[in-house]
Phi, psi and omega in degrees: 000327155357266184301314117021269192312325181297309199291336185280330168256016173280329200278352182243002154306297148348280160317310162315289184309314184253017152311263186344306176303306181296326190294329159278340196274310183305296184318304190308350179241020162284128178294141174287125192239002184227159167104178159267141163216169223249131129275102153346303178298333204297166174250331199213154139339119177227132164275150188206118172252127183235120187284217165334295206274313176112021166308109169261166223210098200248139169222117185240205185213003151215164168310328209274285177316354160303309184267341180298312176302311167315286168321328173302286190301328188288304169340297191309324212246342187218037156335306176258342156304319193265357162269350184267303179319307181304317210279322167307301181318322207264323183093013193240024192275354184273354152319286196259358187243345165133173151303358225265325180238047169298311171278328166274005178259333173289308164340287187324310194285298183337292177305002181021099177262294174338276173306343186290313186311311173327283168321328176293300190303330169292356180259342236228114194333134166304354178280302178293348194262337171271001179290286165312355188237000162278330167309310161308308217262019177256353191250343144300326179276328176297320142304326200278005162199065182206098191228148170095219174282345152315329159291281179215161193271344161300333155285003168266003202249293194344306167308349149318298178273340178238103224257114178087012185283129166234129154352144157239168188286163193259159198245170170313294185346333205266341178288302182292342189285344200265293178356287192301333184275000165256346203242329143309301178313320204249007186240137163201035189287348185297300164340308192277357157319308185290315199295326200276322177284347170277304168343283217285021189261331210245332198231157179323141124338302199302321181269336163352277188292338162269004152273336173275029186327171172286167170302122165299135172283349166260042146245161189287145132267199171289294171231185172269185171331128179304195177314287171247202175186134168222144183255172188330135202255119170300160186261167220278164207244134178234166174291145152295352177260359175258013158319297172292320156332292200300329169286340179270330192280051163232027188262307162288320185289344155297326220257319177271336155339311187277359194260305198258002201070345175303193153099312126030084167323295188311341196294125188222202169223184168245161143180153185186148190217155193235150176247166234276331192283330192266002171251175180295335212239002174081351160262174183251159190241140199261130159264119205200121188226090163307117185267127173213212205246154195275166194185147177248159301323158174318136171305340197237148179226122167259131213225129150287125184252134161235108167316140163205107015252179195273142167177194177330286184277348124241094177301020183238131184217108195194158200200122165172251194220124187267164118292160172288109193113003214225125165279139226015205183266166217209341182214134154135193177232168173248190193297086137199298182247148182233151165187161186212181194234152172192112158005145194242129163259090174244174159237103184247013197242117170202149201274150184234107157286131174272117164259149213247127167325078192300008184248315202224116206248356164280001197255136158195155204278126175249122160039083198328103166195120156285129167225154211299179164250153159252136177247144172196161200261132183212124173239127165265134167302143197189105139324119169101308152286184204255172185274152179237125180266132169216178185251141200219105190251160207206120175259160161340314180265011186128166177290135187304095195244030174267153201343075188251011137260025180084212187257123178261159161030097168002044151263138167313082170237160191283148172321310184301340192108336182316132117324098179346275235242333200225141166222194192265121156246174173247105199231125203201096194350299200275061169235043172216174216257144208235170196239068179294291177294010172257298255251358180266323195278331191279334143318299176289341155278325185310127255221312174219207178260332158298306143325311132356291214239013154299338179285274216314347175280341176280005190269075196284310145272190158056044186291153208227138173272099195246158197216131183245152163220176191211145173279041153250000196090340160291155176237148165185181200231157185219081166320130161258153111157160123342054180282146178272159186267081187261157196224305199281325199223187197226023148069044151242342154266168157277167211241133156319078155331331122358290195257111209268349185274002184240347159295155172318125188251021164135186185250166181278157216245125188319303176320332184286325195288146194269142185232147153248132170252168208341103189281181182255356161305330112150014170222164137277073192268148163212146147208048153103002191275139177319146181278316125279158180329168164317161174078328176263176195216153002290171176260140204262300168216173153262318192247154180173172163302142182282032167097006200264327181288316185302308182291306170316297177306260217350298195300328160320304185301305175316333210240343175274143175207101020253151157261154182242203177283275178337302206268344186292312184301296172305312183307310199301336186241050175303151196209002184277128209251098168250358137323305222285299191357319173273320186281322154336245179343316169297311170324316176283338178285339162332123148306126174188124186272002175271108202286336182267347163292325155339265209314314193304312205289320186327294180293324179284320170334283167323298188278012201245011205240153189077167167317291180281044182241183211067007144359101159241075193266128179351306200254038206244108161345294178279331151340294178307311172319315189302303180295309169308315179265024158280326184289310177276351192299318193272330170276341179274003186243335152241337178315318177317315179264346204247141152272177203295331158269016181235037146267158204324117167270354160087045151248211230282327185299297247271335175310301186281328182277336272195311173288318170305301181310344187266021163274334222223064183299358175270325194319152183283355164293352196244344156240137187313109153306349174241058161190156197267080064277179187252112170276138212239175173307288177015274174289339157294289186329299161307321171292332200297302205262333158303329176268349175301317187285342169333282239276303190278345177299318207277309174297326193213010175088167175269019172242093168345324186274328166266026195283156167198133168323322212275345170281292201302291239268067160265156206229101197244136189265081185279129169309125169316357185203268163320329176309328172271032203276342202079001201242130178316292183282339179293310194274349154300328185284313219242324193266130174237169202218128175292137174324168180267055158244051203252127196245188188084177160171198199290118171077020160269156167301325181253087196291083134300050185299128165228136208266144216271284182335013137238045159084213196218020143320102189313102171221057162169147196214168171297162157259008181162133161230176199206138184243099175272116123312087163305330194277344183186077169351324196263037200217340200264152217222171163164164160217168157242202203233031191207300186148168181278348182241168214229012179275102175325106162097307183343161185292002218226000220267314203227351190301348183251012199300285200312297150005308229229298170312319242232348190054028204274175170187154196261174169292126178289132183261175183221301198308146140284348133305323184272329190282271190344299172318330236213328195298151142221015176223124181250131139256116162256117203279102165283136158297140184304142196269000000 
């Protein structure tokens, strides 16, 4: 037994000893947030108050130490985030991850984001370019004495896959390269390029065009009619031997899509401002909920920037939402203005068949002539591995982003990656160099509506649908972005490359882009819905949401009286399924002699009745009912017909298609082709809801009444990167999961997305709300959805996750009474003595 005794404290020594290690290991890299410290760069003293939440709250006393500061904080707290981001921008993720993202940095590399930054920082006003490079050098002092799990405990882990990986220091570039990869996140009509020609190798024009329906005419657009009005551009007649290109370019934007969370059809934003007749307080209140892919730590850093005193030479008085890396604010408001963003249904994207020189394959045909490509050679670096070199070829419309791995998914490609006869190119605004960060610094300075939209004309990529409001009381709307000027096509197919009559003829002219000032209804809303009607011009897009998110908030605003902070915070987190509406009443009119379909309709019934219904709320029974049988509704109704990647992501398109098919009950959508009979709605209708109660019986027990959305719909905040290792204890450390009360779902106000074909997992969330009070800044509100610090176990790391479920929000402070009043941590930054 001796021994025995010997093996149990050795073994608890053991225990103890790397309790103790991980606890320090964990520990080491929280940043010092109270006491003072000397930073070298600085010029003058800067104070930094951080409340509850871990906000900081910076006060310099020039510009230049204002952004120095920024970068210090943001370092401390979001390091490695902001280093796996540059390595996407950069195309380098095989640096520090491995052979394992080899293909997507080749995908990567095409789009050269690196030279494109290059080439920007060398265009780009000396004012902003010193911006950025003071923002490096507050995020470089923090690195110089700051290394390993002393940054973040994601560097002690890493040398598992990257052995010897160290930070390099930060350059401006890494701040545009993350641009660009958000202006990626946020842009994707070239998908549905794809999708409509993959669609059509298999399926009618006709049904084609019914997943793609038209814009319902009884949803809201945005403004009002354009200019002109032309109707629909046939799509363009391609070879049949150019499929395997086309099928291969959707191959790398999967491959970084599964990386950054984009790609999400469904995926939007909310914003809406209201004017001073319609609030308590006679001024207006601005509203604003980005939708992005859910992720630990939060995509947004919430940060106050303070001049003291505010003037000529520092003029920034701003308070709102950063990305990490990125210098000043990107949301939010200064003492004169608010504002806020939503995804744009623009198109800046069109796809080009290349026809390719079957003698010489650096060779493609222009108005039939060959002419070279530019070609160059790029080798990636691969932890772990030897560097790997390939060739990366570019047409007139862009880099070639078609069999660039060889043979994929059983497509037939030539060895080399060559497509034989045809290839893809990507011809796309932001691959030409952009003035973004000036139209973000100049947003933070603007005074007014002239100015306003004096920024906003340098707002070139990543178009954002932006809604203003000013403490004189005015509202208004802005369109952004570079759009092209298209003649041969309307950018929902891809185009002959070949043929020079399908290029691009300019960008559409700022002036041309549509604004509303103080409209006489007294709001404004966007949620991702065409900015003008069908038809008009200019064109902005075609594809985009249909309106379902809009037509609510519309109808919410019209119908609150007064709005305040409080009833602006509850519409944002509205839960009402105005899918459901057309579908509901069929579902319930089934005949079914089957008793759990009884009970499912029993429960939709319920919930769809009253002033609240359609409710798809945490604790709501019937919800789970619905949302379930919409899940199977959609698989019993396409999977059959669609290949596996272009099945239902179940928003706001899959609504409109789904409400047209119940005119038809006949329609060929509805019978199982892998079955020798012809199945009707009906009979869809009906299995939808026997296998939902199947499916939730199984899931949630036999008692239908204790059934609750919020069990099915979870929402787990996976790290991007370790978090996603496959390895148990590594994704304990990093990942955390929002109570199960999380409600909502795709094309709700309260965008809570989950995709039906993988279940009911949350994989896009709002990332931030935000409330602006024009009548009294200090009254205006917001949360994200994880917290401010990117430190595994911090006080600050997961604290706003419940918050954030729960739809609560904390005060945006402004004042320097509420930040003092509110701190609970002081920093003081010194220039070296």
């Amino acid at each position: 037994m001796r021994w025995l005794k010997r093996i149990l404290i050795v073994l608890g020594v053991l225990v103890v000893g790397v309790g103790v290690y991980g606890f320090l290991t964990v520990r080491a890299s929280y940043p010092q947030l109270n006491g003072s410290l000397e930073v070298d760069v600085l010029d003058d003293e800067v104070v930094i108050h951080r409340d509850d939440y871990g906000i900081p709250h910076i006060y310099a006393s020039n510009t230049a130490d204002l952004f120095r500061a920024q970068g210090f904080v943001e370092a401390q707290d979001r390091f490695f985030q902001m280093d796996f981001w540059r390595h996407i921008g950069s195309a380098r993720l095989s640096e520090m991850f491995g052979d394992s993202q080899l293909d997507t940095d080749k995908f990567l590399r095409a789009l050269d984001f690196e030279t494109l930054a290059r080439e920007e920082l060398a265009l780009m006003s000396p004012e902003t370019r010193q911006i950025l490079e003071w923002y490096a050098d507050g995020v470089n002092a923090y690195l110089a004495d700051h290394q390993g799990s002393s940054l973040s405990l994601e560097y002690a882990i890493l040398p598992l896959s990257s052995p010897g990986y160290e930070p390099e220091a930060w350059e401006p570039i890494h701040t545009l390269t993350w641009a660009k990869m958000m202006s990626w996140d946020l842009s994707g009509n070239f998908r549905n390029e794809i999708a409509r020609v993959v669609l059509g190798d298999q399926l009618s024009e006709e049904q084609v065009g019914q997943l793609y329906p038209p814009f319902p005419s009884d949803k809201p657009v945005i403004a009002p009619a354009g200019l002109e009005q032309r109707g629909p551009i046939e799509a363009s007649t391609l070879p049949d031997d150019a499929m395997t290109a086309i099928r291969s370019a959707a191959v790398g934007p999967a491959l970084v899509d599964a990386l950054t969370g984009g790609g999400f059809e469904g995926i939007g934003s909310n914003n809406w401002v209201v004017d001073g007749t319609l609030t308590d307080t006679g001024m207006p209140i601005l509203a604003n909920d980005p939708h992005l892919a859910i992720q630990m730590p939060s995509i947004w850093y919430e940060v106050g920037l303070h001049c003291t005193p505010v003037g000529d030479t520092c003029p920034f008085e701003v308070v709102g939402f950063s990305f990490p890396g990125t210098p000043a604010v990107v949301i939010g408001h200064n003492a004169h203005i608010a504002w806020g963003v939503t995804t744009q249904a623009t198109d800046t994207q069109d796809l080009y068949i290349e026809k390719i020189n079957p003698d010489n394959p650096r060779q493609y045909e222009v108005d039939g002539e060959w002419i070279d490509m530019e070609v160059r050679t790029e080798t990636i670096e691969v932890a772990g591995g030897d560097p790997v070199t390939y060739e990366v070829r570019e047409t007139r419309h862009g880099p070639i982003i078609s069999g660039l791995f060889g043979a994929v998914d059983g497509l037939e490609e030539a060895d080399t990656g060559y497509p034989e006869d045809f290839a893809v190119a990507l011809s796309w605004q932001t691959s030409q160099p952009s003035t973004l960060v000036e139209a973000i610094l100049g947003l933070n300075l603007a005074e007014n509506w002239e100015e306003f939209r004096a920024a906003l004309s340098k707002w070139d990529i990543a178009a954002q649908n932006i809604v203003y409001a000013d403490v004189a009381g005015n509202i208004g709307y802005q369109a952004t972005g570079e759009i092209p000027i298209r003649v041969g096509s309307d950018g929902r197919w891809p185009v002959a490359g070949w043929d020079s009559s399908n290029d691009w003829q300019g960008i559409v002219p700022f002036d041309e882009l549509p604004f509303i000032l103080n409209p006489d209804r007294g709001f404004i809303a966007t949620a991702n819905q065409p900015v003008l009607e069908p038809g008009s011009l200019p064109l902005i897009g075609i594809d985009g949401a249909y309106g379902y998110r809009a037509f609510r908030i519309e109808t919410m605003l019209s119908e609150t009286r007064p709005h305040t902070v409080a009833k602006t915070q509850e519409l944002q987190m509205d839960s009402r399924n105005e899918g459901a509406v057309d579908l509901v009443p069929r579902l319930i009119e089934v005949e079914s002699r089957n008793p759990d379909v009884v009970e499912m309709q029993n429960l939709i019934a319920r919930w769809s009745q009253g002033i609240e219904g359609f409710q798809s709320t945490a604790d709501s029974a019937g919800a789970a009912a619905y949302e379930a049988t919409w899940r199977h509704l959609l698989a019993l109704t396409f999977h059959d017909d669609l290949p596996e990647d272009y099945w239902p992501e179940g928003g706001s398109r899959w609504f409109e298609v789904v409400s047209n098919l119940l005119d038809d009950y006949g329609d060929p959508f509805w019978d199982d082709r892998n079955t020798p009979e012809t199945e009707t709605a009906s009979l869809v209708l009906e299995e939808a809801m026997a296998s939902a109660h199947a499916e939730l019986t199984d899931l949630l027990g036999n008692d239908p009444d204790g059934w609750r959305w919020g069990d099915l719909h979870i929402a787990i905040f996976e790290n991007q990167t370790l978090g996603q290792s496959g390895i148990g204890p590594i994704e304990w450390l990093f990942n955390r999961s929002a109570p199960p009360r999380v409600g909502g779902g795709p094309s709700i106000v309260n965008a809570v997305g989950w995709t039906p074909y993988n279940g009911y997992q949350v994989d896009w969330v709002p990332s931030m709300r935000m409330v602006i009070d024009l009548g009294d800044l200090s009254r205006s509100t917001a949360i994200h959805t994880t917290g401010q610090s990117g430190h595994a176990f911090h006080g600050n790391y997961a604290d706003m996750i419940e918050m954030w479920a729960d739809g609560e929000q904390h005060p945006m402070l402004w004042t320097i009474d509420q930040v003092e009043g509110a701190a609970t941590n002081t920093l003081t930054l010194t220039p070296s003595s």
